[in-house]
Every structure is written in structure tokens, then in C-alpha cells.
C-alpha positions as semicolon CSV with decimal commas, in nm:
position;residue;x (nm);y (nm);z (nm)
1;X;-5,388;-3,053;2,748
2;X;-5,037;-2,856;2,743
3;X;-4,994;-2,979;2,378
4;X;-5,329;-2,791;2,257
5;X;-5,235;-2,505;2,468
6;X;-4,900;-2,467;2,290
7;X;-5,104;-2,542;1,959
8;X;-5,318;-2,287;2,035
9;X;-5,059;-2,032;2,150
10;X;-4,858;-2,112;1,806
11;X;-5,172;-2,051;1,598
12;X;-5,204;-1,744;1,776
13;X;-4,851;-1,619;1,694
14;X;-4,901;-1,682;1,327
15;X;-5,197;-1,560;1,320
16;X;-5,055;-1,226;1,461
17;X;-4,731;-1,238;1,229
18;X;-5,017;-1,234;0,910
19;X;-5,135;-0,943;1,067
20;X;-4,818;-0,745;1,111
21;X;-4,724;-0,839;0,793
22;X;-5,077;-0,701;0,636
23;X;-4,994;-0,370;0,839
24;X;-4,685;-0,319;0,697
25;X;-4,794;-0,433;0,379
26;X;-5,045;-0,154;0,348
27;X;-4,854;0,070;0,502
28;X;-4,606;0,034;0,259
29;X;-4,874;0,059;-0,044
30;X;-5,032;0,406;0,084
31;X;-4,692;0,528;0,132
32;X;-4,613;0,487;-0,272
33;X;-4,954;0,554;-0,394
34;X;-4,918;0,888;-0,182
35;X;-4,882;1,156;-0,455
36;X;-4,855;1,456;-0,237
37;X;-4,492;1,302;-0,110
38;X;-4,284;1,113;-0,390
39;X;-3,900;1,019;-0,357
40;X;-3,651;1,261;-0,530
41;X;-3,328;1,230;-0,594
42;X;-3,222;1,470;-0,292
43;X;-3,358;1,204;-0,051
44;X;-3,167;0,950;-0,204
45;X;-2,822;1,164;-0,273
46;X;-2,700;1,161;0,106
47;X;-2,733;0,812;0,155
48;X;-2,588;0,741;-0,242
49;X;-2,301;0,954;-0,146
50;X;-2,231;0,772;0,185
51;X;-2,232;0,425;0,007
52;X;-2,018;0,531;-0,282
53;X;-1,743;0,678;-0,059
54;X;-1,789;0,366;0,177
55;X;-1,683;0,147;-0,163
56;X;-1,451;0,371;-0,281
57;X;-1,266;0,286;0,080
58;X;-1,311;-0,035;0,031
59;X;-1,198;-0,084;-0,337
60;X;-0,880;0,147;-0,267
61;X;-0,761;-0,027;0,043
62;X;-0,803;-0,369;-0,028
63;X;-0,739;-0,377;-0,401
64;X;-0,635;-0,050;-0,556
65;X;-0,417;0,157;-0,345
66;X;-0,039;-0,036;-0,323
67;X;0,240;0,098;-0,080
68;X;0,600;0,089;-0,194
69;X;0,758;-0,207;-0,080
70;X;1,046;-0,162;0,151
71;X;1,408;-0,190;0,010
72;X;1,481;-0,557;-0,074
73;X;1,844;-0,629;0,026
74;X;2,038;-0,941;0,143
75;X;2,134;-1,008;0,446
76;X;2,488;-0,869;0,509
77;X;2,636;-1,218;0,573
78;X;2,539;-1,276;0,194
79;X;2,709;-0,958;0,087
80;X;3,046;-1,060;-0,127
81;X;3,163;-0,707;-0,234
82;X;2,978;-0,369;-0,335
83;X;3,148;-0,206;-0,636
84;X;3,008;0,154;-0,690
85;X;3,034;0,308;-1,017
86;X;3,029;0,686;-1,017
87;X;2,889;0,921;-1,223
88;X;3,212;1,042;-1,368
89;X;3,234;0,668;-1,435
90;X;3,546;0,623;-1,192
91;X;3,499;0,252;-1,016
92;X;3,557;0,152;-0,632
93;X;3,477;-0,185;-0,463
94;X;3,399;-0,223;-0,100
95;X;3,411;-0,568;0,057
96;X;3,512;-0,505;0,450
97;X;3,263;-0,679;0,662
98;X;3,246;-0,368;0,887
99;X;3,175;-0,124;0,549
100;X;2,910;-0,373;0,441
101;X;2,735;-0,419;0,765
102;X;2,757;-0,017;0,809
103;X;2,631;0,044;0,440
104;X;2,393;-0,233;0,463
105;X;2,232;-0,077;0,792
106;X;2,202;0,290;0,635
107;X;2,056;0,159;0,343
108;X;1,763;-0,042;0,610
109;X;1,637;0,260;0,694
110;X;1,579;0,401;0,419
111;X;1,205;0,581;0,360
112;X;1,013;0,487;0,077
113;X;0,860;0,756;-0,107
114;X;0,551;0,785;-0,352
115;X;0,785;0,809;-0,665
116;X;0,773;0,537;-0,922
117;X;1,099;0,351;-1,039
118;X;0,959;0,187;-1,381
119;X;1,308;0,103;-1,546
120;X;1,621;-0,055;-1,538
121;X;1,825;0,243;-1,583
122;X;1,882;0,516;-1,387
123;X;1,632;0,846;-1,418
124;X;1,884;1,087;-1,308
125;X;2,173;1,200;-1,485
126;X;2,419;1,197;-1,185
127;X;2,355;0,855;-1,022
128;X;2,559;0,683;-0,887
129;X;2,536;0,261;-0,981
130;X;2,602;0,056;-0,681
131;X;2,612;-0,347;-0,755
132;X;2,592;-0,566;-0,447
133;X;2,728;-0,889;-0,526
134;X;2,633;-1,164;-0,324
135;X;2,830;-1,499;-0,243
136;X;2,593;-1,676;-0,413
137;X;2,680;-1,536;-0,705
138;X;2,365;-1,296;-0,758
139;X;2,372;-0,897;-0,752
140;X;2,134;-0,616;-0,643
141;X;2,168;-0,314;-0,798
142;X;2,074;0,044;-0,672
143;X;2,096;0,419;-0,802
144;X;2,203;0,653;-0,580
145;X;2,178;0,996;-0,652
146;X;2,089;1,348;-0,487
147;X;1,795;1,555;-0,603
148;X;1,630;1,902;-0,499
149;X;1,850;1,897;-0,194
150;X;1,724;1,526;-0,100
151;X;1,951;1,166;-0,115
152;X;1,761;0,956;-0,308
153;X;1,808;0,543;-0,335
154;X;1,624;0,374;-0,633
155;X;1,590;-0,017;-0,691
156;X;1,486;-0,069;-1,006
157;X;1,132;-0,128;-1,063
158;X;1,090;-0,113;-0,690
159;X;1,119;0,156;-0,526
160;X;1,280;0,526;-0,474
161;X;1,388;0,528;-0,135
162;X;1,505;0,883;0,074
163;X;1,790;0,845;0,262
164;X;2,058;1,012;0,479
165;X;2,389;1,237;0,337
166;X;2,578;0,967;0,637
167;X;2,497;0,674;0,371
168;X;2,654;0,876;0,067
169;X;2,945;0,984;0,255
170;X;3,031;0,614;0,308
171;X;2,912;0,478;-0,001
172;X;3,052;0,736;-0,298
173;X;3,338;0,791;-0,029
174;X;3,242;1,174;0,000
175;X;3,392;1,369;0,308
């Protein structure tokens, strides 16, 4: 007897979901044949608008937007030398473990900034060339070089970088 009452009750379920379902059905075919009320665009903009900023979000931060990548240096203990090249084209090489770790340190906390660096050469005419060799034999290079009151560090193809007067002072030997 309880397994006719639960096939009972099951039939009774359906046949209430087939019901619903013809409600909504109709409901749904009065509401389009309705020609005192049809859908305009101003319904639909709000809702368009929403969704396209809501992929726009989406696109930018996970695929197009990139950040600047923070400086990429060695670690300090890698460091061999740095040899800076001024813009007068006069030549000075650092290799004291307590300059490197200092310069190395400054040049850390750098801030990178929205500017481009798309070349191998330097974009300003009074950079400064600094070429950290490394003990492995490798070499970073960076431009240093002021600009509208600013201190700038660029890595090519990397980065520009603002940084502190403190880390030009030490580098280019200034003050």
C-alpha cells in the first residue's frame, strides 16, 4: 500500500509540474502577443549597459590591462662591478660590496610608472648608462636620467621606474 501511495503522490507532482508549466507557458504567449506593451530598446539599454561594462571588467583585468613589472635585478651577491657611463661620456666603475648592496637597495624600491620603455636605447638625451655586470658573466643594463623635475630609471623594454635624488647621488657620484 505505501508503494501506490508514493505512486500516486508522484503522479500527482507531475501532473502539477504540466500544469505550472502550461501557466507559464501561456503566460508567456499573452505577454508577446500583447500589442498595447512591446519591448523597446530603452527596456533593454540598462540591463545591455550593465552587461557590457561587467565584460569590459572582465576582459581588461584578466586579459587586457598589464601592470609594469617590477625592476628585474640580481641579487647583490651576483653583482661583479657596476660601470656607469655618463652623459658627457666620462666612465666610473663601482664594485665595493657596501656601494652595490646600497645601490642595489635604492634601485628595489623603485616605483614603476605607466610609461613605456620599447627600445634598447635610451629615450632621453641626458641618460646616464649603468651596466651591472654579474659574476656569471651576464649584465643588466639601466638608463638613468632626470626629467620634469623627476629621477627616472628605465630597463629596457621593461619598465620606467621613478626613483629617489639619494640613488643618483650615489650612482652618477653627484653631491
Amino acid at each position: 500500500m505505501t508503494g501506490k501511495a508514493m505512486t500516486a503522490d508522484a503522479k500527482a507532482k507531475t501532473k502539477l509540474a504540466g500544469i505550472a508549466r502550461g501557466l507559464a507557458a501561456e503566460r508567456t504567449r499573452r505577454a508577446l502577443s500583447d500589442n498595447s506593451r512591446s519591448i523597446t530598446f530603452a527596456d533593454i539599454s540598462p540591463a545591455l549597459a550593465f552587461l557590457f561594462a561587467a565584460l569590459a571588467l572582465f576582459v581588461f583585468s584578466a586579459f587586457g590591462y598589464e601592470t609594469v613589472p617590477a625592476i628585474a635585478l640580481p641579487e647583490a651577491e651576483d653583482v661583479a662591478s657596476v660601470t656607469v657611463t655618463l652623459p658627457d661620456g666620462e666612465t666610473v666603475t663601482h664594485d665595493g660590496d657596501e656601494f652595490l648592496s646600497d645601490a642595489l637597495a635604492l634601485l628595489g624600491k623603485a616605483k614603476a610608472t605607466s610609461i613605456p620603455s620599447v627600445t634598447y636605447e635610451p629615450t632621453e638625451d641626458n641618460a646616464a648608462v649603468a651596466e651591472l655586470a654579474t659574476k656569471d658573466g651576464g649584465t643588466v643594463s639601466l638608463f638613468l636620467y632626470r626629467k620634469n623635475g623627476k629621477f627616472y630609471i628605465e630597463q629596457p623594454c621593461h619598465g620606467v621606474y621613478e626613483t629617489t635624488e639619494e640613488l643618483f647621488d650615489l650612482v652618477l657620484g653627484e653631491k
